[in-house]
C-alpha positions as CSV (number, residue, x, y, z in Angstrom):
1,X,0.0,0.0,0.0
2,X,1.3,3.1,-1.0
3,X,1.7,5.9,1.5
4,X,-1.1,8.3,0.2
5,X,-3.6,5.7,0.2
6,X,-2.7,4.4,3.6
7,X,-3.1,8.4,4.4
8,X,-6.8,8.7,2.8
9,X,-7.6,5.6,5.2
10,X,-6.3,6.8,8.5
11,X,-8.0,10.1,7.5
12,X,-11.1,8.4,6.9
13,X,-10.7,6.1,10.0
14,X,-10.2,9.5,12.2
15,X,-13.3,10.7,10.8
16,X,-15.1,8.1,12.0
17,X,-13.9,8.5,15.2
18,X,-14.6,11.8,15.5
19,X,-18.0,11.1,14.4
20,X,-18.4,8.2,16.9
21,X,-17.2,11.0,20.0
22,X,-19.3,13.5,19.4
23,X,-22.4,12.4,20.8
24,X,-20.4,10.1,22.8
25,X,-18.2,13.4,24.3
26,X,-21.9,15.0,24.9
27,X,-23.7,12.6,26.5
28,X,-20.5,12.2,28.7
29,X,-20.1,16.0,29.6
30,X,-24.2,16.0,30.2
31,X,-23.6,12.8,32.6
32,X,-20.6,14.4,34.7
33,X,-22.8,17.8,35.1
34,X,-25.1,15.3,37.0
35,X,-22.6,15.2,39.9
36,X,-21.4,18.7,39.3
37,X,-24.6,20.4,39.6
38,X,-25.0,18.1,42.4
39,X,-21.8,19.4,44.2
40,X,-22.3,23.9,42.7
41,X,-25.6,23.6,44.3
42,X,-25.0,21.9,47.7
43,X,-21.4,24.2,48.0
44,X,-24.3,27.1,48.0
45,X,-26.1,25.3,50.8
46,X,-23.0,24.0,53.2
47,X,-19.4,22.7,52.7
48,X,-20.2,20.2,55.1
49,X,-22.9,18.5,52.8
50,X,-20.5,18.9,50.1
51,X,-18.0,16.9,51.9
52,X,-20.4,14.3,52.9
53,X,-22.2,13.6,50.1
54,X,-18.6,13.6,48.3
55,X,-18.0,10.1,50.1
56,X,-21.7,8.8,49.6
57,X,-20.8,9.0,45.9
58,X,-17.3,7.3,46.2
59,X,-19.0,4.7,47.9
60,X,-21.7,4.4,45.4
61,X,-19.6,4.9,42.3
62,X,-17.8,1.4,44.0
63,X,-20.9,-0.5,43.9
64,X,-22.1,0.7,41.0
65,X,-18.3,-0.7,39.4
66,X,-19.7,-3.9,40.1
67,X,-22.2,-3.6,37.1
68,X,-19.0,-2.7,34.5
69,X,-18.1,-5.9,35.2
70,X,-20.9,-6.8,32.5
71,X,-20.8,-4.1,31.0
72,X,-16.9,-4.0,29.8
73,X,-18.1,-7.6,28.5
74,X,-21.0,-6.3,27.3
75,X,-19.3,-2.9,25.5
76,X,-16.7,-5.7,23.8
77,X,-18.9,-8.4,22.5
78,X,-21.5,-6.3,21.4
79,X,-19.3,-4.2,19.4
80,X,-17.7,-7.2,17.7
81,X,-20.6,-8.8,16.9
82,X,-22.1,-5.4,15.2
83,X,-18.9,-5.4,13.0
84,X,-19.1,-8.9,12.2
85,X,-22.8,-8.7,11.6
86,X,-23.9,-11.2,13.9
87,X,-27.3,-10.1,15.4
88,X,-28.6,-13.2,16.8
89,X,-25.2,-13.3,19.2
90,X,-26.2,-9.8,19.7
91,X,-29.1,-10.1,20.8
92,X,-28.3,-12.8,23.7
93,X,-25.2,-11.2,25.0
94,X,-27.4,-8.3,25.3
95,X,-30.4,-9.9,27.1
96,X,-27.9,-11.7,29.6
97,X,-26.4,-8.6,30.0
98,X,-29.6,-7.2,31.1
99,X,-30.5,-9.9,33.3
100,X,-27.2,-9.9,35.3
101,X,-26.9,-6.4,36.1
102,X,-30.8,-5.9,37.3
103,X,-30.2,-8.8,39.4
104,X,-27.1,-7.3,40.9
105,X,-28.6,-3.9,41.1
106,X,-31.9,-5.0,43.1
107,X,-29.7,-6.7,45.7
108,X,-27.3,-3.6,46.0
109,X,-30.1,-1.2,46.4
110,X,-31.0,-3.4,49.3
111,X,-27.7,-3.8,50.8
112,X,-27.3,-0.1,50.7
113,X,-30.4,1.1,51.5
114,X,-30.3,-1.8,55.2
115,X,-26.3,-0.8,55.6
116,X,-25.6,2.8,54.5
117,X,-25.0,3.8,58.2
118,X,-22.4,1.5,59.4
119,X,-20.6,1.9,56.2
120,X,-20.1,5.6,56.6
121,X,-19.4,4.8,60.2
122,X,-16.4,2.4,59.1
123,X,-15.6,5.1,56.8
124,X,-15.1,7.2,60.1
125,X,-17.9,9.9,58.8
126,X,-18.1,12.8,61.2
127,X,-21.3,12.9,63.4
128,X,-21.4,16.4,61.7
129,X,-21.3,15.4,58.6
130,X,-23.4,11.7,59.0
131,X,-27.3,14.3,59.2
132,X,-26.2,14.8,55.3
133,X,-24.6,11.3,54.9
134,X,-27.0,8.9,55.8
135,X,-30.1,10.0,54.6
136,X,-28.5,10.4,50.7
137,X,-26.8,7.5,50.7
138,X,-29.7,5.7,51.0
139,X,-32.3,7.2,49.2
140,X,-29.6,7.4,45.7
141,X,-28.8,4.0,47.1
142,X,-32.3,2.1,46.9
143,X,-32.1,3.2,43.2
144,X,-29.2,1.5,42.3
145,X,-30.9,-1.0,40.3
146,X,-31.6,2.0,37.9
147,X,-28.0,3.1,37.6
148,X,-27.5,-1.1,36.4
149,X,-30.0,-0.9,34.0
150,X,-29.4,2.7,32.5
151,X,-25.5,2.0,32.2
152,X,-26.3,-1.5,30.3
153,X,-28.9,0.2,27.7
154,X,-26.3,3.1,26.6
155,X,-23.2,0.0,26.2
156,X,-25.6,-1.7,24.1
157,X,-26.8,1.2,21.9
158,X,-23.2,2.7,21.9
159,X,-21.8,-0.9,20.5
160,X,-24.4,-1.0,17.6
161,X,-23.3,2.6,16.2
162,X,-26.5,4.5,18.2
163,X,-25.1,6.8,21.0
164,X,-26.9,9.9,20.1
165,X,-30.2,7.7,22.0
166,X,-28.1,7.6,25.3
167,X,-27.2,11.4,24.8
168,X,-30.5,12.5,24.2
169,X,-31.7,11.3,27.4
170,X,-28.7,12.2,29.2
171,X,-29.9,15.8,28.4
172,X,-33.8,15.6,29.5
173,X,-32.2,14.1,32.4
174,X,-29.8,17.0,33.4
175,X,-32.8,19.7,32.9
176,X,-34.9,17.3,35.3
177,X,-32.2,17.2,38.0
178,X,-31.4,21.3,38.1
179,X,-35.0,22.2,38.3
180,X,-35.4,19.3,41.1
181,X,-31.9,21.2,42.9
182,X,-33.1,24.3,42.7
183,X,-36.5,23.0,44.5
184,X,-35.7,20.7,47.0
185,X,-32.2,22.2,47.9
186,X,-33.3,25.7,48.5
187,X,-37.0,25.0,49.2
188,X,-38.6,26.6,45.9
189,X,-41.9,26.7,44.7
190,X,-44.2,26.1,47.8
191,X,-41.6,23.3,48.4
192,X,-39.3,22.4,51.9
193,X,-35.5,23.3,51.7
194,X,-33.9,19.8,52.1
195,X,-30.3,20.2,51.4
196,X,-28.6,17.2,50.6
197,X,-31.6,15.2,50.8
198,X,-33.3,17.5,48.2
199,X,-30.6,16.6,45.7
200,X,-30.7,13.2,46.7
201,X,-34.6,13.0,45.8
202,X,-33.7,14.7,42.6
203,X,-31.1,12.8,41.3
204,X,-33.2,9.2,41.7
205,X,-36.1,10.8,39.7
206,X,-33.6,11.4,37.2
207,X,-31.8,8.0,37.0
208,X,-35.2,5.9,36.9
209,X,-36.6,8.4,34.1
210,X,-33.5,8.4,32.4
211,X,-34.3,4.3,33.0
212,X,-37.4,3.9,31.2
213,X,-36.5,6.4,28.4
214,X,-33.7,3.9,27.6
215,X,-35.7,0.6,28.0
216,X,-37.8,2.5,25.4
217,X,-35.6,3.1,22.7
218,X,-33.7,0.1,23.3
219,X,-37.4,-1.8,22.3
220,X,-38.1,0.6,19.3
221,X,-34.6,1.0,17.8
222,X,-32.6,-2.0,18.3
223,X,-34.2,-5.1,20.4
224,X,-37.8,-5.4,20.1
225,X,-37.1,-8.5,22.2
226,X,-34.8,-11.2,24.0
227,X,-35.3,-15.0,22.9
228,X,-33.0,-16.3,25.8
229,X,-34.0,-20.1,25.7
230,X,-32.1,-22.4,25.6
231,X,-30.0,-20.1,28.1
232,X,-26.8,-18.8,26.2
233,X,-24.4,-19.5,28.7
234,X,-21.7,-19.6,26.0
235,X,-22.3,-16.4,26.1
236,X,-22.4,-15.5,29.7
237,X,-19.1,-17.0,30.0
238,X,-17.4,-14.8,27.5
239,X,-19.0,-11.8,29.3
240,X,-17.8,-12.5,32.2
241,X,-14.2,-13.9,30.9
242,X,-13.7,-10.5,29.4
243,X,-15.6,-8.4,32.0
244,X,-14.2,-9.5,35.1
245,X,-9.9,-8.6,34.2
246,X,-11.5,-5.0,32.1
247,X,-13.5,-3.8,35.5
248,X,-10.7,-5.8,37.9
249,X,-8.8,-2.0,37.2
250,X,-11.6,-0.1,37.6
251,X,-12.5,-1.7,40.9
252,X,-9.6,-2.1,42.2
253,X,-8.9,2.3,41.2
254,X,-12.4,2.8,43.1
255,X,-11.1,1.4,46.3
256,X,-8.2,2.9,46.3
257,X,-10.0,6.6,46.0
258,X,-12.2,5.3,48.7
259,X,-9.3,4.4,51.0
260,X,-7.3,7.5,49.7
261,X,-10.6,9.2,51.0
262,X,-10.2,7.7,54.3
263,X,-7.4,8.8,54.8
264,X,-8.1,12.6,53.8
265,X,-11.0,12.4,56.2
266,X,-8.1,12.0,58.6
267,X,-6.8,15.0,58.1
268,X,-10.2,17.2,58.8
269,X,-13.8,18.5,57.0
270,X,-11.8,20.9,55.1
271,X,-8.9,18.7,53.0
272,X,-12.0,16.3,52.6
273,X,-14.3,18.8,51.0
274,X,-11.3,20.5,49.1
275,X,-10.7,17.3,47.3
276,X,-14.5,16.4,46.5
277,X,-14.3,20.2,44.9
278,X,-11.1,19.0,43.4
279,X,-12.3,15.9,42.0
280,X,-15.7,17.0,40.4
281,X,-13.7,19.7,38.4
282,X,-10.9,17.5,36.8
283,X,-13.4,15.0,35.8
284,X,-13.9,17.4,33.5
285,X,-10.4,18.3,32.4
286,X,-9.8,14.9,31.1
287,X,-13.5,14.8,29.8
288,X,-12.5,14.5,26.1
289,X,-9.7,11.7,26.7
290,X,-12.5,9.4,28.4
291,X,-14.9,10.2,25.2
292,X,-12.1,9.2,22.6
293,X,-11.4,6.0,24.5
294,X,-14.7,5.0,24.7
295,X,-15.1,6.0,20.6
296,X,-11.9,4.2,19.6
297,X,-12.5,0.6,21.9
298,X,-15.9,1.0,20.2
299,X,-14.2,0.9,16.6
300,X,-11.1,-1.5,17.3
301,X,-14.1,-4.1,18.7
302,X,-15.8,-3.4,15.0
303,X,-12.5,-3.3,13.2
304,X,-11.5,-6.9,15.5
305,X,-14.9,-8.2,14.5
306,X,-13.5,-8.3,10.8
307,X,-9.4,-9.1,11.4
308,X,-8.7,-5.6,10.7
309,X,-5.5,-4.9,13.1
310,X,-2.9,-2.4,11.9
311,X,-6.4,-0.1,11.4
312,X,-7.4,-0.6,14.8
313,X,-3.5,0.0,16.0
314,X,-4.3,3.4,13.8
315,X,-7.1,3.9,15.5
316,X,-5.8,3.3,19.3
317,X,-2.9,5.4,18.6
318,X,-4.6,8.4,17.2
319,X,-7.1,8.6,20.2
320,X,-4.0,8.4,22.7
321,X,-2.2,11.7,21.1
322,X,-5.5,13.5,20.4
323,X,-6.3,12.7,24.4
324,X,-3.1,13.5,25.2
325,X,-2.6,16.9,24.1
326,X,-5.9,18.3,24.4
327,X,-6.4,16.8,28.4
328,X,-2.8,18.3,29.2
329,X,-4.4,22.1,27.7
330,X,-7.2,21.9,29.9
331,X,-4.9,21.1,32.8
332,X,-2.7,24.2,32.5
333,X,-6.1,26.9,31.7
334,X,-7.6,24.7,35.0
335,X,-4.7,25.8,37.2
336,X,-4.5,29.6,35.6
337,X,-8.0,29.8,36.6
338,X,-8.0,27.8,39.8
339,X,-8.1,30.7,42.6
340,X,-11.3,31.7,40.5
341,X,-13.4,28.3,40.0
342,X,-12.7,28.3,44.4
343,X,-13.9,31.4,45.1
344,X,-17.2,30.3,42.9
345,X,-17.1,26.6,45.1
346,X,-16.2,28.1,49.2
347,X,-16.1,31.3,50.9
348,X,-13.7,28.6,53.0
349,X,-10.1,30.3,52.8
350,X,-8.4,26.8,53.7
351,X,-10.4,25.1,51.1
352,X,-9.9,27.3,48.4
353,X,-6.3,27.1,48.9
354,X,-5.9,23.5,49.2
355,X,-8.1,23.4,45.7
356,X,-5.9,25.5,44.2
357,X,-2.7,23.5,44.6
358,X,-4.4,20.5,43.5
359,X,-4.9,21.9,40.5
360,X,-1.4,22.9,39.9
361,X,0.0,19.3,41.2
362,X,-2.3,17.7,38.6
363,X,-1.4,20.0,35.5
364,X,2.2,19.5,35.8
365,X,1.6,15.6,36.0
366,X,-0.8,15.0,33.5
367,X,0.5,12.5,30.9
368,X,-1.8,9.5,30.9
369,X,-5.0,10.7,29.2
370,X,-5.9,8.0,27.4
371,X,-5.0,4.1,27.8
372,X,-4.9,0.3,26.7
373,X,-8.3,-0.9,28.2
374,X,-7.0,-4.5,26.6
375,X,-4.2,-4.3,29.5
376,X,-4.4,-6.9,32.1
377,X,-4.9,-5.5,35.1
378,X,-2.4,-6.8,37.4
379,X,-0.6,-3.8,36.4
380,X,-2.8,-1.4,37.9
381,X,-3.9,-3.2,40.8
382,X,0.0,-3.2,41.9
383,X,0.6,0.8,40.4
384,X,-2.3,1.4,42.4
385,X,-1.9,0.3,45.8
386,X,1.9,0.9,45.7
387,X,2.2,4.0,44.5
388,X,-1.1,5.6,44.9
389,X,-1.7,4.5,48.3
390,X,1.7,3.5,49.9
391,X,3.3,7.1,48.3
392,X,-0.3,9.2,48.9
393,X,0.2,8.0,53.2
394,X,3.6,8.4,53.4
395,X,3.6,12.1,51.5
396,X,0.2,13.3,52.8
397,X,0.3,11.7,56.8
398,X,3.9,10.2,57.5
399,X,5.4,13.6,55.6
400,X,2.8,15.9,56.7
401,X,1.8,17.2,53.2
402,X,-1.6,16.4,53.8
403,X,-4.0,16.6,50.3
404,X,-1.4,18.0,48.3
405,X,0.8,14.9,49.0
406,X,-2.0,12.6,48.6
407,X,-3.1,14.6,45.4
408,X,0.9,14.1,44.2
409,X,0.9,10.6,44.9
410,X,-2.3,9.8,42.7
411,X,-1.4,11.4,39.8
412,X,1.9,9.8,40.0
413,X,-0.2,6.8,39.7
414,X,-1.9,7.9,36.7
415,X,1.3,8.9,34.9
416,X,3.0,5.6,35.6
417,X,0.1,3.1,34.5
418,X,-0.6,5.9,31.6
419,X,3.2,5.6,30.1
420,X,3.0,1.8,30.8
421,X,-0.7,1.3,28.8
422,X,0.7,3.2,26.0
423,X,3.9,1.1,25.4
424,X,1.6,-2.0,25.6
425,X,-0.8,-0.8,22.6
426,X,2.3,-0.1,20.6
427,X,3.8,-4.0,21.4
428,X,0.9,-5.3,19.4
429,X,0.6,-7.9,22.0
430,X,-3.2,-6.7,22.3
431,X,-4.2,-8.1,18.8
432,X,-6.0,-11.3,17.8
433,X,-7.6,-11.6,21.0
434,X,-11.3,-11.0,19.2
435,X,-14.6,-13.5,20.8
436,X,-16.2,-13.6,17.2
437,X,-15.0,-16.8,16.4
């Protein structure tokens, strides 16, 4: 193949991508408002709701890991299948996908819902803080069975080409859950100011609307049903053969921000609630490097579906320097502006401070962006613990640098594992793995 030809392809293959993000990067954006709004509103109401209701949704987003466990499976298959033009295997791995996460989300809505207190109490939650604590993490909690099914829906659609279905919903969604702030927060319209509980009410309408919008346009556009008999435990098996190593990281990076948290809450109310500040904003500085990786694993699985690897190689890399460069952009203009996007979050000096040297200790760090999701993830369990948690207590409590060494520590994480993922999707080592067969 001559070189301008093999240009014109990777120019066409980065067009798809981009095409592919778009919706992906706005349903995204629209999904991370949902906690953002959450966190503006309550910082207007008390730092100490903001603080607890930062832990609540550590805790959650941990249980709510458990349904990625399907749905990495789920994300992979799926989008193999589409390329390979397989619907009847589509179908099932979808319907068992379904059935596994509503299953697992009925018994964690329980679980939460009976247990919420001694959880936060092992957490070593405040009596302060535990009035706003409790009472959200289980109302958002009980509803976690809505978070399993929504999450599911959009990896389906998303695999078969269709993510402008998830982002449409994503934005009725976000204009249901600021009108519901605004009312139940602050007591609007006739109705009684509930702080944290308010936004707790109005983020559960959200997620089971934003539930049966999905189950509806899943039915209409895609699957008007699931023939699951006989059972396809074929199936089931390569879900969870793939699922369980792709959401082992995940999991395993969710419990180390909950201990990480733990041992911030050591520290006092205000490096706690400096670093929920800190964390809702850089979830959206590398906002665009999450879409990309979600676009791009969405093509290689098409692009593996058909034996296609040196375009899917084109593919991966592409996504890593287009991440790359524009997360590390938004790091730097998130510093410059830090002392402003404070003042706007606390009228807390301390805070503000500690959220403005976050943000300077994470723009000069940021490398990773985007990575290998195909990496085992023995790697990052060991990065993890070792260097995110061993360095984060021995700079932030041994050393006495409190957040900011903690802060340091994780995005030395991040950077390692980052550089590491990267050198693995250029070894090739990732390819001819495909389920199709």
């Amino acid at each position: 193949m001559d070189n301008n030809n093999q240009k014109r392809i990777e120019i066409k293959l980065q067009r798809q991508l981009n095409k592919l993000v778009l919706p992906i990067l706005l349903e995204t954006l629209l999904t991370f408002l949902l906690g953002g709004v959450d966190t503006f509103m309550l910082s207007q109401h008390s730092d100490d709701a903001v603080a607890a209701v930062g832990m609540d949704n550590q805790i959650l987003q941990l249980v709510f890991l458990l349904f990625t466990i399907i749905n990495a499976g789920t994300s992979v298959l799926c989008s193999q299948y589409f390329g390979a033009k397989l619907q009847d295997r589509f179908v099932k791995v979808s319907g068992v996908a379904l059935m596994l996460n509503l299953t697992m989300g009925l018994m964690s809505s329980l679980l939460i819902f009976l247990f919420a207190e001694p959880v936060l109490l092992f957490m070593g939650l405040r009596p302060e803080l535990m009035i706003y604590g409790k009472p959200y993490l289980q109302i958002v909690g009980s509803l976690a069975f809505a978070q399993a099914i929504t999450t599911t829906i959009s990896a389906i659609l998303r695999s078969a080409n269709k993510p402008i279905y998830p982002m449409i919903v994503i934005v009725v969604v976000n204009i249901l859950n600021i009108i519901g702030n605004y009312t139940l927060i602050f007591g609007k319209f006739g109705m009684p100011a509930l702080g944290a509980e308010g936004a707790a009410i109005s983020t559960s309408i959200s997620r089971t609307v934003s539930m049966i919008m999905l189950i509806v346009m899943l039915n209409r556009k895609l699957i008007p049903s699931f023939p699951l008999r006989p059972f396809p435990v074929s199936e089931m098996r390569k879900l969870l053969k793939i699922g369980l190593p792709s959401a082992g990281e995940n999991i395993s990076y969710n419990l180390q921000q909950l201990t990480i948290i733990y041992f911030i809450n050591m520290i006092g109310n205000e490096a706690l609630t400096a670093r929920i500040y800190v964390g809702n904003v850089v979830m959206f500085v590398y906002l665009y490097a999450i879409c990309i990786a979600q676009g791009s694993s969405i093509m290689v699985g098409h692009l593996t579906g058909v034996e296609k690897t040196q375009a899917s190689y084109v593919i991966g890399k592409f996504a890593w320097h287009r991440g790359a460069v524009i997360t590390l952009t938004f790091s730097v203009l998130c510093a410059l502006c830090g002392p402003f996007i404070a003042d706007s979050l606390t009228d807390n000096e301390e805070i503000a401070t500690l959220v403005c040297w976050c943000f300077w200790v994470w723009a000069t760090n940021t490398l990773r962006a985007t990575g290998d999701i195909f990496f085992p993830f023995y790697l990052g369990i060991i990065v993890q613990w070792l260097v995110g948690v061993g360095f984060g207590y021995l700079f932030g409590i041994v050393f006495g640098f409190g957040l900011i060494g903690m802060w340091f520590a994780f995005v030395l994480d991040e950077n390692i594992r980052g550089a590491i993922f990267v050198s693995r999707w250029n070894s090739f080592k990732w390819a001819n793995k495909g389920f199709v067969k």
